[in-house]
C-alpha positions as CSV (number, residue, x, y, z in Angstrom):
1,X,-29.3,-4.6,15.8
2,X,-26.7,-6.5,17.5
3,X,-24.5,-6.5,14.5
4,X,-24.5,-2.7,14.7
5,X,-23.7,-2.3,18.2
6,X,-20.5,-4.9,18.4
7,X,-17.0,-4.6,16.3
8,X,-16.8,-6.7,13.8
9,X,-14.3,-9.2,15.2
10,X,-11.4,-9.9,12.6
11,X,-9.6,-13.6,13.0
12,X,-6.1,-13.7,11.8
13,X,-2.8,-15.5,12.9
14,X,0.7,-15.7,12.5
15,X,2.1,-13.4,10.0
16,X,-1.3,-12.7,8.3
17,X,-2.5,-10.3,12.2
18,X,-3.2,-7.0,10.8
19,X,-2.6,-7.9,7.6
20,X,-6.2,-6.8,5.8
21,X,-6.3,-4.1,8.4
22,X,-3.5,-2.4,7.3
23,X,-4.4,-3.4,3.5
24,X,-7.1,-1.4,3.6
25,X,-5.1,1.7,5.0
26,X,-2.8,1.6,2.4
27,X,-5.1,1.1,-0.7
28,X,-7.1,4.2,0.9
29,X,-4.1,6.1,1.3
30,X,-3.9,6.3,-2.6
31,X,-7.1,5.3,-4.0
32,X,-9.2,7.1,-1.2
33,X,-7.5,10.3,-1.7
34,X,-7.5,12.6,-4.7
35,X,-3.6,11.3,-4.9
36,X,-4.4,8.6,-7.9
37,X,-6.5,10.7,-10.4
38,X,-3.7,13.6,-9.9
39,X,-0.9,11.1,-10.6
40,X,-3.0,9.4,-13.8
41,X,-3.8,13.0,-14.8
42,X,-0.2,14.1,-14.3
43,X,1.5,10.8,-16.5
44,X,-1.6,10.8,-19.0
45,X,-0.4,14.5,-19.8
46,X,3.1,13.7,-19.7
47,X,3.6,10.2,-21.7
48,X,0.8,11.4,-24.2
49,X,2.8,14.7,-25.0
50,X,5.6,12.3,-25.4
51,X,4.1,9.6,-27.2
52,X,2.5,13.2,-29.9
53,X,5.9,13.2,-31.3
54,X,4.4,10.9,-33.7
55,X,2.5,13.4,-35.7
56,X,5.8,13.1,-38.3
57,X,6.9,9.6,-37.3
58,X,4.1,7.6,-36.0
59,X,6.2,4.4,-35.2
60,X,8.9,6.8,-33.2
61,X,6.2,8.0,-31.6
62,X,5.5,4.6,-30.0
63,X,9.3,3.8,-29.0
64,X,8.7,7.4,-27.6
65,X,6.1,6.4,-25.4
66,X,7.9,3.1,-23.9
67,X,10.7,4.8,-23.2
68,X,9.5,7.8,-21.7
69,X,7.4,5.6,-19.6
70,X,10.0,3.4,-18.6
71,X,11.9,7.0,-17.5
72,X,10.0,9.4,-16.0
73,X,7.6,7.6,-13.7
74,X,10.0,5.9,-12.2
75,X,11.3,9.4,-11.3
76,X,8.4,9.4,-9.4
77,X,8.5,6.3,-8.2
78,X,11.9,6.4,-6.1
79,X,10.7,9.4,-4.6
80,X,7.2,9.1,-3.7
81,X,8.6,5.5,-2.2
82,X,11.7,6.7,-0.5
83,X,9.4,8.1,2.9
84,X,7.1,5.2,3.3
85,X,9.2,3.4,5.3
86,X,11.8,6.1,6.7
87,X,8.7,8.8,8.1
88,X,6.5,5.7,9.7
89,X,10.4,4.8,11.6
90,X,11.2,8.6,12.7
91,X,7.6,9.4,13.4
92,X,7.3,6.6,16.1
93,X,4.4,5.0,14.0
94,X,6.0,2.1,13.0
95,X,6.3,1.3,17.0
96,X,3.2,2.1,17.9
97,X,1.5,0.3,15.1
98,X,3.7,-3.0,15.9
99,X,3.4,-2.5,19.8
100,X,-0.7,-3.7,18.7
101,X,-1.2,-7.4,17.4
102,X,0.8,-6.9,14.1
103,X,3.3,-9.0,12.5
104,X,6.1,-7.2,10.7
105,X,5.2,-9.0,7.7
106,X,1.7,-7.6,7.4
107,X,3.2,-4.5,8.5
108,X,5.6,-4.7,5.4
109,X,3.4,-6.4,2.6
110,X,0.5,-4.3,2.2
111,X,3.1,-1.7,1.5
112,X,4.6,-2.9,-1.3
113,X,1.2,-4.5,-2.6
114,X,-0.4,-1.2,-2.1
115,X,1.9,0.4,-3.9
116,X,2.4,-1.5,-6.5
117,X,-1.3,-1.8,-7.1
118,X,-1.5,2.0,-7.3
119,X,2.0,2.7,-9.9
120,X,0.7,0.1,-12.1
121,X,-3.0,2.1,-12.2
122,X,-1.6,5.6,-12.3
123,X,1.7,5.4,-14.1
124,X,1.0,3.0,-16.4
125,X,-2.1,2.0,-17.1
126,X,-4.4,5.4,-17.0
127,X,-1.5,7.0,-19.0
128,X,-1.3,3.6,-21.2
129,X,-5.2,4.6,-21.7
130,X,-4.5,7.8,-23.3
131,X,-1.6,7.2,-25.5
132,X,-3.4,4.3,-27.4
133,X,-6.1,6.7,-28.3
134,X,-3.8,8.9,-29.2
135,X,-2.1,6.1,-31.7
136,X,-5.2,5.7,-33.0
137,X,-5.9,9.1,-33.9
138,X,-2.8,9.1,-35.4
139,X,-4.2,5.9,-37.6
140,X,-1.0,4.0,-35.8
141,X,-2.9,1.9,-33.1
142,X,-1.7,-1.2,-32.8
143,X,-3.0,-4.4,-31.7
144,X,-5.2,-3.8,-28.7
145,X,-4.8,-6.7,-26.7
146,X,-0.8,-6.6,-27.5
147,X,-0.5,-2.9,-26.5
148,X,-2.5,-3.7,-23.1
149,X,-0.4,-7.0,-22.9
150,X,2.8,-4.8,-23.2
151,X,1.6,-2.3,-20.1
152,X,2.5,-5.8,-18.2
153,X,6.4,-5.2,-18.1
154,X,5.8,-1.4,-17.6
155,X,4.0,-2.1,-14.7
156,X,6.7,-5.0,-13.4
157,X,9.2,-2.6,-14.1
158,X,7.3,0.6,-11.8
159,X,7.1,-2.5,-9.2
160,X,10.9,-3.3,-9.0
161,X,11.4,0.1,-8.6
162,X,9.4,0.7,-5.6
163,X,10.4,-2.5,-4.3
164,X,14.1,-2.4,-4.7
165,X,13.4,1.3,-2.4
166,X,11.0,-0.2,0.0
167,X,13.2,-2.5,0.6
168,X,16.2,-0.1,1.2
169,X,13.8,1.9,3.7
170,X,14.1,-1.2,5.5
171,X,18.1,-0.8,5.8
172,X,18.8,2.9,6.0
173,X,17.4,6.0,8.2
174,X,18.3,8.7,5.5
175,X,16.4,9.5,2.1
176,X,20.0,9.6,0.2
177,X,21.1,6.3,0.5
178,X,17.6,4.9,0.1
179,X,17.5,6.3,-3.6
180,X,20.9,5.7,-4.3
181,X,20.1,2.1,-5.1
182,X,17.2,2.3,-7.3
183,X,18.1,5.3,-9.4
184,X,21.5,3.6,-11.3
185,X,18.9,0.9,-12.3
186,X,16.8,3.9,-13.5
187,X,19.5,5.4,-15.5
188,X,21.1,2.6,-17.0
189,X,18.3,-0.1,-16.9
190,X,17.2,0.6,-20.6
191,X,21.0,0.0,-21.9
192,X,21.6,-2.7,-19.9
193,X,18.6,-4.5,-21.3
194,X,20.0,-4.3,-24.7
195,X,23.3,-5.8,-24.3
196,X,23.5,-9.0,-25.6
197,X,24.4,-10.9,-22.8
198,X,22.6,-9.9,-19.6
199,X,19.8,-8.4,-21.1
200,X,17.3,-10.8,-20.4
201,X,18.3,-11.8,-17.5
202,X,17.0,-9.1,-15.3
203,X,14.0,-6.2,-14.9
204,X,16.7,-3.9,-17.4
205,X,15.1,-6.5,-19.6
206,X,11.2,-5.9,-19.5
207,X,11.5,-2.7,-21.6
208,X,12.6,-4.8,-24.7
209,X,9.7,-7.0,-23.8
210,X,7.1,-4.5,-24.1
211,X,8.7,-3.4,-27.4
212,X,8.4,-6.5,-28.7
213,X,5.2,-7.3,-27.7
214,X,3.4,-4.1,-29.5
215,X,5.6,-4.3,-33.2
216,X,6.3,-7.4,-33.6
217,X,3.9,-9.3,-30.7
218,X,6.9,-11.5,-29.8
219,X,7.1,-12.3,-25.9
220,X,10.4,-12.6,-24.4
221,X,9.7,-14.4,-21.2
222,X,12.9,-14.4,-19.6
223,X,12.9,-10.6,-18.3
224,X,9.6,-10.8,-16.8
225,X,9.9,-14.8,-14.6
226,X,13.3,-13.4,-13.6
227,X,11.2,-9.9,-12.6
228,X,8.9,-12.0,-10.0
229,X,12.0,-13.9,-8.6
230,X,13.6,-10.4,-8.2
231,X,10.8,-9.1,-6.4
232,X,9.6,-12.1,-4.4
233,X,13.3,-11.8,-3.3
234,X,13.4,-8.2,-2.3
235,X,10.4,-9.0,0.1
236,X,11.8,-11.2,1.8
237,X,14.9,-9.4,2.0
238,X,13.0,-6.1,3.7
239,X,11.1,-8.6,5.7
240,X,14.2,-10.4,7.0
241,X,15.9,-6.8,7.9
242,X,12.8,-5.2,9.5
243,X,12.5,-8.4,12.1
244,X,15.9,-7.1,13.4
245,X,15.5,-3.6,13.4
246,X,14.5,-2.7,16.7
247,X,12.1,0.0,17.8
């Protein structure tokens, strides 16, 4: 009886105050809202019309797919990120939510965890889902656990996306120059990761992984370490600006 008449008293210090408070909030924000199936039915429709085109050409169908997926979500991506941070700053909810016992690191992190939780299951992996049964009506299914190992640098690359504009939320007060910074990685990431030089040496680079992985099952492993550096670095970047930004 007592336990439902008192709070349930949450201990956490340092940077981790608020943290699995605000956790929560964000993983409802997507998961607990019709927001995830709509996006999964939405990129499921999209990718799998894409990766169709190989009715004629089963194996273009495939380089379809990765492409497409490496595209058009992250389309998606930018723009759905490009408000987190700027409408909790103009709305005064950032303030009011940091003037309670919340570091601005938990106030930061569950965003881009959330988020990247919720791109990898919508964009890639529900739409992932459909296009390997749709390989395998085709009779061109490969490898299972290769294709689901290939989703890996789809995902990473959905992640870099959102965390390279997170981040910039953290810098700018205007949508435009947010997704400025993350759409020329958009554009040109997929050429960039073919050029013999720098491929491999940045997220450009996880797009050739996945292709690898699901034709030939090679793993190039450079792309994806240099990924996690990438985006272990942009969080701490965002969290370095937001402890100056005043409010």
């Amino acid at each position: 009886m007592a336990s439902k008449e008192l709070f349930e008293p949450i201990t956490e210090n340092g940077w981790r105050m608020g943290f699995s408070t605000l956790m929560r909030k964000e993983l409802k924000a997507w998961f607990g809202t019709s927001t995830w199936w709509q996006q999964a039915l939405l990129w499921s429709l999209v990718l799998g019309l894409f990766g169709s085109a190989g009715i004629s050409d089963p194996e273009a169908g495939i380089i379809i797919f990765y492409f497409m997926a490496t595209i058009f979500p992250g389309i998606a991506t930018i723009i759905i990120t490009s408000e987190v941070i700027l409408e909790e700053k103009r709305s005064g909810s950032a303030a009011w939510v940091l003037s309670k016992p919340v570091s601005r690191e938990a106030f930061l992190l569950p965003k881009f965890i959330g988020l990247g939780i919720a791109f990898s299951f919508s964009m890639v992996l529900a739409p992932g889902a459909v296009a390997y049964l749709i390989f395998a009506l085709f009779g061109v299914a490969p490898d299972l656990y290769l294709f689901l190992a290939s989703l890996i640098p789809l995902a990473l690359w959905q992640m870099f996306l959102a965390f390279v504009t997170l981040c910039m939320g953290t810098f700018f007060d205007n949508t435009g120059p947010v997704m400025a910074v993350p759409f020329p990685f958009l554009f040109v990431g997929i050429n960039l990761g073919q050029h013999p030089l720098i491929g491999q040496y940045g997220p450009w680079g996880l797009f050739q992984v996945a292709i690898s992985l699901v034709t030939n099952g090679s793993f190039p492993f450079t792309p994806v370490a240099v990924t996690v550096v990438v985006l272990i670095m942009l969080v701490a970047i965002a969290i370095w600006r937001f402890r100056k930004h005043e409010f």
